[in-house]
C-alpha positions in Angstrom: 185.8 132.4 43.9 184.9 130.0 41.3 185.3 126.1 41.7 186.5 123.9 39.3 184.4 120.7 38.5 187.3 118.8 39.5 187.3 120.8 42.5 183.8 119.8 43.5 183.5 116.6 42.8 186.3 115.7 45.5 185.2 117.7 47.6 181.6 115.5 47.2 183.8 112.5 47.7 185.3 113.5 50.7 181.7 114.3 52.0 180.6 111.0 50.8 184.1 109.3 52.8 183.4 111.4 55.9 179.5 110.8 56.2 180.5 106.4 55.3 183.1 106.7 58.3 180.6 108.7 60.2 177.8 106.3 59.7 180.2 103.3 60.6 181.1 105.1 63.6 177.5 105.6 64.5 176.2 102.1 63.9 179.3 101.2 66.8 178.1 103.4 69.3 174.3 102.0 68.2 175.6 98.6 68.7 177.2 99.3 72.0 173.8 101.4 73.6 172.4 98.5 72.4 173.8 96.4 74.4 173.7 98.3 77.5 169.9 98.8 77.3 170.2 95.2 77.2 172.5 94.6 80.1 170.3 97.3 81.8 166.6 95.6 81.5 169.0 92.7 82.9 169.9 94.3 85.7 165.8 96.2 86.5 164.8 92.8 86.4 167.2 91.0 89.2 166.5 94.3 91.1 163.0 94.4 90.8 162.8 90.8 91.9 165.2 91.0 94.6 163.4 94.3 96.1 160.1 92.3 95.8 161.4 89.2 97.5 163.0 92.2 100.2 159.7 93.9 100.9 158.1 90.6 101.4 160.4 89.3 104.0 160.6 92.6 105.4 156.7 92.5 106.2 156.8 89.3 107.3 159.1 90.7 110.3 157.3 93.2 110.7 154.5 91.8 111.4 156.7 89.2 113.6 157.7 93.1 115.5 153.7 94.2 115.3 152.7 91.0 117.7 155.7 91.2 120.6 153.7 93.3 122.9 150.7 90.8 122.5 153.5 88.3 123.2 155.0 89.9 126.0 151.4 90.3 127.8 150.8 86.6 126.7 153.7 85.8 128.8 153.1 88.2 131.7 149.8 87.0 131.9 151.3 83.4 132.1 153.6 84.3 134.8 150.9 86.5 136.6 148.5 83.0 137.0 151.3 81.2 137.9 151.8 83.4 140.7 148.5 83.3 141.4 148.2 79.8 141.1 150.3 79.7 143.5 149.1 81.9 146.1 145.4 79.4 146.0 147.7 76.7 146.0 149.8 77.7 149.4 146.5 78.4 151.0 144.9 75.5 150.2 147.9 73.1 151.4 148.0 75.2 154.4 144.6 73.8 155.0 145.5 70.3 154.9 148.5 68.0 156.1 149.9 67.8 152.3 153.5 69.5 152.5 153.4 72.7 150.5 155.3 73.8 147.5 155.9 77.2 145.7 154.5 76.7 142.0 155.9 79.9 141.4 159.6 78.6 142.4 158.8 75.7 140.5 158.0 77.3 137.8 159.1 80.9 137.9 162.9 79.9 136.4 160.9 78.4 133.4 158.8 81.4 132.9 162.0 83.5 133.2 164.1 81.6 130.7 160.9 81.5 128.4 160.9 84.9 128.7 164.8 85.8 128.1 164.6 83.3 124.9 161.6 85.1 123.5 163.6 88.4 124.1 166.6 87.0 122.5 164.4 85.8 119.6 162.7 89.3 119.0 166.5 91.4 119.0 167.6 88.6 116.1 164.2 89.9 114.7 164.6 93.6 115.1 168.1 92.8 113.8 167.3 91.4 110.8 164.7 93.9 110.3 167.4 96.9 110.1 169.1 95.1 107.7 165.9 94.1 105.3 165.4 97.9 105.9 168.6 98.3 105.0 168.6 95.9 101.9 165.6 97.6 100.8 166.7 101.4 100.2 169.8 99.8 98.8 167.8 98.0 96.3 165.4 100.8 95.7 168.8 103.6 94.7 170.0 101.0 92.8 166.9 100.6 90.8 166.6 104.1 90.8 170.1 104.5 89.2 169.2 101.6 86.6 166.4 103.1 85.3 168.2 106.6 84.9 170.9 104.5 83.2 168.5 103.2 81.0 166.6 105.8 80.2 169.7 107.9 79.3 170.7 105.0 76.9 167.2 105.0 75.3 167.6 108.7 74.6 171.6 108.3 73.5 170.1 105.3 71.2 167.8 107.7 69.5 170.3 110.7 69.2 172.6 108.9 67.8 170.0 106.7 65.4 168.7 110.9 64.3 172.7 111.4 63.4 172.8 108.4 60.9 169.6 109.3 59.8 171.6 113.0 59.0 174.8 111.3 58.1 172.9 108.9 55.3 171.6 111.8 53.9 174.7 113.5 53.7 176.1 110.5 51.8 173.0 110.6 49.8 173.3 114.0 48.6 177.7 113.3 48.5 176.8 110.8 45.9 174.4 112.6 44.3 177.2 115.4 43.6 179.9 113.2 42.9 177.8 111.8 40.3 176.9 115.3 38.8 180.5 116.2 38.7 181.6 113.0 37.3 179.6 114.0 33.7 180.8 116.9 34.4 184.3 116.4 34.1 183.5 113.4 31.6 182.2 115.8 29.2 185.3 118.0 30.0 187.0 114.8 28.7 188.7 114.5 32.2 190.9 111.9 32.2 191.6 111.2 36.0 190.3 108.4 38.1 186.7 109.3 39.3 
């Protein structure tokens, strides 16, 4: 089947209309992924600093957590003197008129509530460490998921930059034919509206 000139030269213009609506459409969804990878490198950033700030506290606690068993000696050792402190001093009162005391009576309810505040203090500790550990694998998916998010924008950005690329060229070669045609029918003496 033969074309007509007429024929082909709208069907060039509706090439050329398709591939300007095309390319309009394109430079949107470029102007949107733009501004996602923008919001995104937002987002890595506040992520990346709050998981630094989260690792940091969360080796400061545990090195808190490393030192309790040098801190529970500490005090056993403490309480261990005391008692035998106490012990020398019995024996040595005994051996003189000087009323005796019990050092570790004295001071055993102080070692004990030393000892149940240190324990409290290391639970808030282990507490808090569960939820910096917590924190932190929360952080880390969500950074994992931003820089899949981002790196799936970057790749939609230069998909859809390719397809205006292809759609420009469509218009290029559109115009091209309409232009062709246009003689064309001029020298038909045509007298439509090109």
């Amino acid at each position: 089947m033969q074309y007509s000139n007429e024929d082909l030269y709208w069907n060039a213009k509706r090439r050329y209309n398709d591939a300007c609506y095309e390319i309009t459409n394109c430079n949107n969804r470029i102007s949107a992924l733009e501004d996602t990878k923008q919001r995104l490198t937002n987002q890595i950033n506040q992520l990346e600093a709050d998981l630094k700030k989260a690792n940091k506290a969360f080796d400061q606690i545990r090195k808190i957590l490393d030192r309790e068993e040098t801190l529970n000696e500490k005090i056993q050792s403490v309480e261990t003197k005391t008692q035998e402190a106490s012990v020398n001093f019995t024996a040595m009162v005994d051996a003189s008129d000087i009323t005796s005391k019990n050092l570790s009576e004295l001071y055993g309810e102080e070692s004990r509530q030393t000892r149940l505040k240190v324990e409290a203090i290391m639970a808030t500790v282990r507490e808090k460490s569960s939820m910096l550990s917590t924190e932190v694998e929360k952080l880390e998916r969500s950074l994992n998921t931003a820089n899949q998010d981002y790196d799936t924008t970057k790749q939609q950005l230069r998909s859809t930059k390719s397809e205006v690329s292809d759609w420009e060229r469509i218009k290029r070669n559109a115009s091209y034919d309409m232009t062709y045609y246009r003689r064309k029918l001029e020298q038909e003496g045509y007298p439509g509206p090109y």
